[in-house]
C-alpha positions in Angstrom: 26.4 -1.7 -35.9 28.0 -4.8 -37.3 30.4 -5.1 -35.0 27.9 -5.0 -32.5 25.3 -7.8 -34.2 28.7 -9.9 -34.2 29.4 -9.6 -30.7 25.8 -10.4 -30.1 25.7 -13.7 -32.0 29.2 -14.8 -30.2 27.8 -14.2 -26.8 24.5 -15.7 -27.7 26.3 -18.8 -29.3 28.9 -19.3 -26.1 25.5 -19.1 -23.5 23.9 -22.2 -25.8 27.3 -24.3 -26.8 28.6 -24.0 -23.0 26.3 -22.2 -20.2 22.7 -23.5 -21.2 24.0 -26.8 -22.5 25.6 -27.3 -18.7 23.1 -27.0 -16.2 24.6 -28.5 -13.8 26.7 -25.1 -12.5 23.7 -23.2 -11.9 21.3 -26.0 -10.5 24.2 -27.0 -8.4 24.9 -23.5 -6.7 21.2 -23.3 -6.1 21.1 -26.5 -4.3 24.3 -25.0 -2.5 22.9 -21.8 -1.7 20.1 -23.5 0.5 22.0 -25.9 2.0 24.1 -23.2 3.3 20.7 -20.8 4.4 20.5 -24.4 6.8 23.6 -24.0 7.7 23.8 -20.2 8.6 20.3 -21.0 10.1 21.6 -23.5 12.7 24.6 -21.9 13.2 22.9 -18.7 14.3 20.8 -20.7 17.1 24.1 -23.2 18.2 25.9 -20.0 18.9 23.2 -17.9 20.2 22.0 -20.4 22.9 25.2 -20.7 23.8 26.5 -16.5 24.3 23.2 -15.0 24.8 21.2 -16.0 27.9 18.1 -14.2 26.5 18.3 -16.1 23.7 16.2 -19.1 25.4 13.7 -16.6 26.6 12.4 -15.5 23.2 9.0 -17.3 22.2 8.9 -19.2 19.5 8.3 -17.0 16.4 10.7 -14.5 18.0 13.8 -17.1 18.0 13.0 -18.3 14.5 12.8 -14.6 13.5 16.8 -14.5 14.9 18.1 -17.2 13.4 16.5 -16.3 9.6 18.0 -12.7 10.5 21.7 -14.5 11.0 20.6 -16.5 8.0 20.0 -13.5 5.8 23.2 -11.7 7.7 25.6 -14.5 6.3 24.0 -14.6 2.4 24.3 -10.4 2.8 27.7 -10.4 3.5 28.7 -13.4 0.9 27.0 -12.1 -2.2 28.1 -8.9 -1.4 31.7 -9.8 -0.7 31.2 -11.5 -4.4 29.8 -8.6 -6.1 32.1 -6.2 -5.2 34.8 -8.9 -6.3 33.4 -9.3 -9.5 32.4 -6.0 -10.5 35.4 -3.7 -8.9 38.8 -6.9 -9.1 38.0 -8.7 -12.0 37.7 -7.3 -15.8 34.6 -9.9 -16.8 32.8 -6.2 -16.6 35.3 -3.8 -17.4 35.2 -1.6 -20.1 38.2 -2.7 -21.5 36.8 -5.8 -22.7 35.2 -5.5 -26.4 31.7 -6.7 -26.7 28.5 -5.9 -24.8 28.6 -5.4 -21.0 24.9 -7.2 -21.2 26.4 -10.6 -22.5 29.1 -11.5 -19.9 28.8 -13.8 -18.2 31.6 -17.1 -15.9 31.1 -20.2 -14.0 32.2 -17.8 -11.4 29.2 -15.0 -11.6 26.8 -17.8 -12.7 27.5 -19.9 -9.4 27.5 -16.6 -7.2 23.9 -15.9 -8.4 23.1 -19.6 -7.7 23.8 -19.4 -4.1 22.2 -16.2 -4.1 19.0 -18.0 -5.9 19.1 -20.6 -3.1 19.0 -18.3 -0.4 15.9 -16.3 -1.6 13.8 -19.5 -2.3 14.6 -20.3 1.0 13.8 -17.2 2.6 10.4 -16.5 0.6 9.4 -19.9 1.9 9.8 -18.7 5.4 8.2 -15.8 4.8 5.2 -18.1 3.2 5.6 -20.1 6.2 5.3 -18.0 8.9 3.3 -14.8 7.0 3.3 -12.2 8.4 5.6 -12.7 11.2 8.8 -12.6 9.0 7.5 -9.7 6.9 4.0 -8.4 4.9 3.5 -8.2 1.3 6.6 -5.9 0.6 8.7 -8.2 1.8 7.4 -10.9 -0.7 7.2 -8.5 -3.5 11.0 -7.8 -3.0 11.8 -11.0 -2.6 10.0 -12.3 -5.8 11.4 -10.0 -7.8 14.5 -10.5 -7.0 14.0 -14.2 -7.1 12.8 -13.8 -10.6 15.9 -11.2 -12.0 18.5 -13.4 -10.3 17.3 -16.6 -11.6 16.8 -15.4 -15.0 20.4 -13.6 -14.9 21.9 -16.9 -13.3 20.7 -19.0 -16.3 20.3 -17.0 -19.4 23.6 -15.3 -18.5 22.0 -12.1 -20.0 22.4 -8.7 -17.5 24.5 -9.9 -15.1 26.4 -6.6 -14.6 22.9 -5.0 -13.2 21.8 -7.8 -11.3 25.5 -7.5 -9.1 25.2 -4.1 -8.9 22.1 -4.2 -7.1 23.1 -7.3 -4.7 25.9 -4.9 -3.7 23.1 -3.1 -1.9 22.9 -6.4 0.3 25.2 -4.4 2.2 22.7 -2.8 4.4 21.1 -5.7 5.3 23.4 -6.6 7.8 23.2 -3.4 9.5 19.1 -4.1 9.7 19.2 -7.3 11.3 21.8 -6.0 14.1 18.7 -3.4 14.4 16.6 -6.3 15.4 18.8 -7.9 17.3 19.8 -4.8 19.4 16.1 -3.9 20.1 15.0 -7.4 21.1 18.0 -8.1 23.2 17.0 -4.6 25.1 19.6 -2.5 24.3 17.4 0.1 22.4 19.1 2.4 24.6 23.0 1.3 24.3 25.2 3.4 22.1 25.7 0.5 20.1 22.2 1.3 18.9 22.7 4.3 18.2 25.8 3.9 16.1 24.1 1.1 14.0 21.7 3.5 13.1 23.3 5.9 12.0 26.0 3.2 10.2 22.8 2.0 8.8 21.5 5.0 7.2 25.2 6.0 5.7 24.7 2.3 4.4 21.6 3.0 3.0 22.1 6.0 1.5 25.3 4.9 -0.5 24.0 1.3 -1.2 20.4 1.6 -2.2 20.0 5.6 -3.1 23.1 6.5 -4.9 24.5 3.3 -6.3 20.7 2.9 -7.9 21.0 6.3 -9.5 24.4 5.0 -10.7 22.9 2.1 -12.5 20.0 4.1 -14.1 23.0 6.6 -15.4 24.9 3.2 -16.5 21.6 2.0 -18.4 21.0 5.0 -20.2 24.6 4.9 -21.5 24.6 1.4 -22.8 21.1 1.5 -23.6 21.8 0.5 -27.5 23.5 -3.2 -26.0 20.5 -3.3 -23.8 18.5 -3.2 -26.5 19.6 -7.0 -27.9 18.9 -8.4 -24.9 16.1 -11.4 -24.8 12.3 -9.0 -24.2 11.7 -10.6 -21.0 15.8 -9.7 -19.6 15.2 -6.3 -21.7 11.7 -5.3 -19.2 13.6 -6.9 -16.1 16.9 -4.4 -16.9 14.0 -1.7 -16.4 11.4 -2.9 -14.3 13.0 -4.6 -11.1 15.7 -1.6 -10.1 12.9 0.5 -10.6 10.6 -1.3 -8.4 13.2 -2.0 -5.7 14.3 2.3 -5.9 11.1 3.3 -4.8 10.9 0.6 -2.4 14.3 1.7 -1.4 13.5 5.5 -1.0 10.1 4.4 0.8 12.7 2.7 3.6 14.7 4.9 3.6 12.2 8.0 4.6 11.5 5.5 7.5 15.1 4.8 8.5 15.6 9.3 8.0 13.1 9.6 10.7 13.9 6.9 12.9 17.6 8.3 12.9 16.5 11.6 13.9 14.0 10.3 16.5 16.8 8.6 18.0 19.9 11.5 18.0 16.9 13.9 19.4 16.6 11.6 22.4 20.4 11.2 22.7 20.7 15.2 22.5 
């Protein structure tokens, strides 16, 4: 138990003497993340207008919708290209390393989850903007919690572990917005679509089901270095996976019966 109070005081006393007293990293990356959300946003309509024809048909609302959908596509595959990184390549979490999983924290992961903070102001603005065309209330509850857990990982450096193992499920998202862009293109009927959805609901399954299960199982075990985390990063540990899961099992019913809708045609 003393080992453990030690470790605590080290981590707490390296987040105040070098994180905390440098905000530059995290505010930087933020300021990063949406400048990149423009970028990825413009790109998506350069290259669209230029390789699909349809693309100039689309009203208004419908040709925003595609570019924040290439937008969200590009932060997907980045933060999840970064988590995987972080989590599976590097030992930051490994549990070779002595101290508490709940305290680790580098410029690297902290700069990752500003970009990633960056990306969902951005995108909750839209969704402000524009509501409901870009998504109803569940989209701005997910969106706010996650905005809340990543920002609070980002600068208290507290948790950091859980909040990368549930941007790994960030994988499916790009798998959603081909959905889209399949169905408004017309090709609802193309075998493209069909094999995106049933990619998407392999995706799904492994990304937002299991892996979620896998956290919960990883919480319960290190529940004792979860327990000298800060109250508020304690509640969030709990609270936002939890949240998200049943979000995530509510989409994924939907996605279950869509899939089967679809091969039934096909058959």
């Amino acid at each position: 138990m003393a080992t453990m109070t030690a470790y605590k005081y080290q981590a707490q006393a390296l987040m105040r003497d070098y994180l905390l007293a440098d905000l530059l990293v995290p505010y930087t990356s933020v300021l990063f993340g949406i400048v990149l959300c423009k970028v990825a946003y413009d790109f998506t309509r350069i290259l669209s207008s230029f390789y699909f024809k349809g693309y100039t048909l689309l009203t208004k609302i419908q040709r925003i919708e595609w570019n924040n959908r290439g937008m969200s596509s590009a932060h997907a595959i980045f933060i999840t290209a970064v988590s995987l990184y972080i989590v599976t390549s590097t030992d930051l979490f490994s549990d070779c390393v002595k101290g508490p999983i709940t305290f680790r924290n580098s410029i690297i992961s902290t700069s990752a989850l500003g970009v990633s903070v960056g990306y969902f102001i951005t995108d909750l603005e839209m969704i402000f903007w524009l509501y409901p065309s870009l998504g109803g209330m569940e989209y701005v509850l997910h969106h706010t919690l996650s905005l809340v857990a990543i920002a609070y990982t980002m600068l208290s450096g507290e948790g950091q572990f859980y909040t990368y193992m549930v941007l790994i499920s960030e994988t499916t998202t790009p798998e959603i917005n081909l959905r889209w862009f399949l169905d408004t293109a017309g090709l609802k009927k193309s075998s493209a679509y069909l094999v995106n959805g049933i990619l998407m609901f392999v995706a799904w399954l492994v990304a937002r089901i299991f892996l979620f299960m896998y956290v919960f199982y990883h919480i319960y075990l290190h529940y004792s270095q979860i327990m000298q985390m800060h109250a508020f990063g304690y509640y969030l540990t709990f609270v936002v996976p939890s949240v998200l899961f049943v979000m995530n099992t509510m989409w994924f019913m939907k996605i279950l019966k869509g899939v089967m809708k679809t091969l039934a045609k096909w058959s």
